[in-house]
N, C-alpha and C positions, 0 to 999 in steps of 0.2 A: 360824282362825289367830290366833296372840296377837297385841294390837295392840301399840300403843305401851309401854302401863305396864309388859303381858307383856314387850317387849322385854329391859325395862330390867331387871325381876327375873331374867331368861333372860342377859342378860349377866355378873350377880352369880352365880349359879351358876357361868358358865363360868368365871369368874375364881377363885372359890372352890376351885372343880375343880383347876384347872391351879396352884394355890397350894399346895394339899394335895399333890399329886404331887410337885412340883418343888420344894418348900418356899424356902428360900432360895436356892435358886439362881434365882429368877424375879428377875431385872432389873427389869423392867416389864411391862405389861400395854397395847395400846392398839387404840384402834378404829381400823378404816381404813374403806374400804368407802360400801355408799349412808350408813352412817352419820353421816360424814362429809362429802358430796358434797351436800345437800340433805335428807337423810333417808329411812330409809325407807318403801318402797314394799312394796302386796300381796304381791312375787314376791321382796323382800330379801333375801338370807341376811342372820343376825350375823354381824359378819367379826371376827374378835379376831385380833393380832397379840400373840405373847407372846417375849420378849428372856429367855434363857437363860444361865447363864454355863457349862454344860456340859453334852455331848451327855446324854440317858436312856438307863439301861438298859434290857433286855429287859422287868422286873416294871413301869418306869415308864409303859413304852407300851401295855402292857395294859390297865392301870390307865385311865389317861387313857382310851381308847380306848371300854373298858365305859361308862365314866362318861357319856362325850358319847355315845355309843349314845341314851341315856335320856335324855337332855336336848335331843335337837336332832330336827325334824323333823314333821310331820303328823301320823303317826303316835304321838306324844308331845303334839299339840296345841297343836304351838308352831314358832315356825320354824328353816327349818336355819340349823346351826351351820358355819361353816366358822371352823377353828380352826388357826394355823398355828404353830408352835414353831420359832425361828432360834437358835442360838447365837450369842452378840454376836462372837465371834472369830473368824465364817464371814463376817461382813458389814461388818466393821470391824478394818482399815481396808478400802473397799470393795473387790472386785474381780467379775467376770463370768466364767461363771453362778453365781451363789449356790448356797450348798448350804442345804435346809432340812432341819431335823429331824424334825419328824411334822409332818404335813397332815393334817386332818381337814376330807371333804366330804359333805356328804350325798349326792352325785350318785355314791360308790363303797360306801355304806352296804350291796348286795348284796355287794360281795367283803369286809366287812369280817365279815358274817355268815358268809361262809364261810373264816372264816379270817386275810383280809388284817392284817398289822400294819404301821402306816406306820412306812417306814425311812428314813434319812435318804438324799437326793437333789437332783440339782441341779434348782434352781427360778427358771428364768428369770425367773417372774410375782413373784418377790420386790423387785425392784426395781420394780414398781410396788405391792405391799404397801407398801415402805417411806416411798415418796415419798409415798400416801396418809394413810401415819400422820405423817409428818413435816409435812404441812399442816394434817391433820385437828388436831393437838397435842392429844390427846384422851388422856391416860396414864389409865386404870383404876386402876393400881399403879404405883410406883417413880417410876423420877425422867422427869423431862419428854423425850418421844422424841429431839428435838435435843443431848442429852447422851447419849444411847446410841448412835444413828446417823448414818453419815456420809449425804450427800447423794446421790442417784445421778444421775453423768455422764449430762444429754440424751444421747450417744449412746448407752449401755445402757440408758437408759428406749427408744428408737426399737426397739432389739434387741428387749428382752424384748416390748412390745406387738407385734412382726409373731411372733415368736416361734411363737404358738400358733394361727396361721392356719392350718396343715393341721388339725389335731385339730378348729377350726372348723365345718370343713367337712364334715368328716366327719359331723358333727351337723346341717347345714343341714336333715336331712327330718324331725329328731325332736325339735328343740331350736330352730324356724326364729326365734321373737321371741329371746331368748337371742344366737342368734349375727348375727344382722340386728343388734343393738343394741351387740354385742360390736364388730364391725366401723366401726361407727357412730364409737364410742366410740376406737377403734385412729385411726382416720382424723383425726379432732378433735387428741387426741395428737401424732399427727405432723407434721400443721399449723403447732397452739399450743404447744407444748410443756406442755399444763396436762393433767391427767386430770381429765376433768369425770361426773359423773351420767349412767347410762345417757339419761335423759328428755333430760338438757340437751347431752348428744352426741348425740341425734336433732333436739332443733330446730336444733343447730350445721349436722349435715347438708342437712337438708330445706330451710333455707335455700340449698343450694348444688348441690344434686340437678338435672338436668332435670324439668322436668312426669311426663313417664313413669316415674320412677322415685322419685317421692314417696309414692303410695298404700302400697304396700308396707312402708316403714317406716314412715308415718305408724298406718297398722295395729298393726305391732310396739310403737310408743311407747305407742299409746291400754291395749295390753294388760298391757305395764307399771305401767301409773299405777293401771288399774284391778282386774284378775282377778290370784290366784295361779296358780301352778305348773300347776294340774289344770286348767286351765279355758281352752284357747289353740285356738282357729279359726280356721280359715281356708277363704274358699271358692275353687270351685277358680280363677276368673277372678284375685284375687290373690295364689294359689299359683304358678301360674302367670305371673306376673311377678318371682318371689322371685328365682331365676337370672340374670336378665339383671341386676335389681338391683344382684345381689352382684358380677357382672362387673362395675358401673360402678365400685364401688367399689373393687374390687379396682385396679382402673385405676390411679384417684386415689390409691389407696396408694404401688403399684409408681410413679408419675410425681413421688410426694413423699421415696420414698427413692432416686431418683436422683439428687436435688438436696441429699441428706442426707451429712456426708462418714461417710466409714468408718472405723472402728478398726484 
């Protein structure tokens, strides 16, 4: 897996990539993500955020598409790419839920093989894209992210973070450090109003966990910090604990968005 320098040549590509495609219409270019957050870790995606001043055609998405094929992923020998494309007139002036224009994950790279072209859709988790690049102030290209986007309303950032709680779970037996840290990460949010680092919304948690329900995430974080993607066990004494965990947490969510007002 590329480390660090890799990263950095791997982000010049992507930028390159989505420059050539979109040529002037690219607003800006900005990191959100661990890049931002503390840096990244063994299991990081690149997260690039690119500001568009109009939707792509059909030949654009292709394009784009082939290109990050080859540049993102394990199998390239480097890491994935998550690459999200907004039109600035879908997020400014703000409203909920965003609409994005192409998303690129590595984690749907089987259906894009067979086929898939990302079309434009609404994207809850945009407003937390945004606010990450809006902190991270990390512009690749164009002008600095606070001139292109507006802020997103604490309660739409509350929204989009529980947002994606069922899909979550769905994943909890195949994806269990991921969504343990994802959850982590939601809960922290909700609290502080801040998006912090997977690592550093698990010790936000585990400071506030019971005894029984620290092992488990503490597991998820150590896996984080140190193994990629391919490399996640667990045995079954704290597999076996995963469930109840998530019920605590889930707890603490649903008890912090009762206290949350609503749009």
């Amino acid at each position: 897996m590329a480390g660090e320098a890799g990263a950095v040549d791997q982000v010049r590509r992507i930028v390159e990539l989505a420059g050539g495609v979109l040529g002037r219409d690219v607003i800006g270019a900005y990191l959100h993500g661990s890049s931002v957050l503390g840096g990244l870790r063994p299991a990081s995606d690149v997260d690039v955020l690119v500001v568009s001043r109009r939707r792509m055609d059909e030949r654009a998405r292709h394009t784009l598409l082939d290109g990050l094929l080859r540049i993102s992923g394990s199998g390239n020998q480097v890491r994935p790419v998550e690459l999200t494309v907004v039109v600035q007139s879908e997020v400014r002036p703000w409203r909920y839920p965003p609409t994005c224009d192409f998303l690129y994950g590595e984690w749907l790279r089987g259906e894009y093989e067979a086929g898939l072209v990302p079309q434009p859709q609404p994207m809850p988790d945009l407003a937390l894209l945004i606010t990450m690049a809006l902190s991270g102030d990390h512009p690749l290209t164009g002008l600095r992210p606070a001139r292109v986007l507006n802020p997103v309303p604490r309660a739409d950032l509350v929204r989009a973070s529980v947002a994606g709680i069922p899909g979550l779970l769905d994943e909890l037996d195949s994806d269990t450090r991921n969504v343990l840290l994802t959850l982590a990460r939601i809960w922290t949010t909700l609290a502080t109003g801040r998006i912090r680092s997977k690592d550093a919304a698990a010790d936000w948690a585990l400071a506030r966990l019971p005894s029984e329900h620290r092992a488990v995430l503490g597991h998820a974080r150590q896996l984080y910090l140190d193994c990629p993607y391919s490399e996640e066990s667990w045995s079954g004494a704290l597999r076996a604990r995963v469930r109840p965990h998530v019920d605590h947490v889930l707890t603490e969510i649903d008890r912090l968005l009762t206290r949350t007002p609503r749009m």
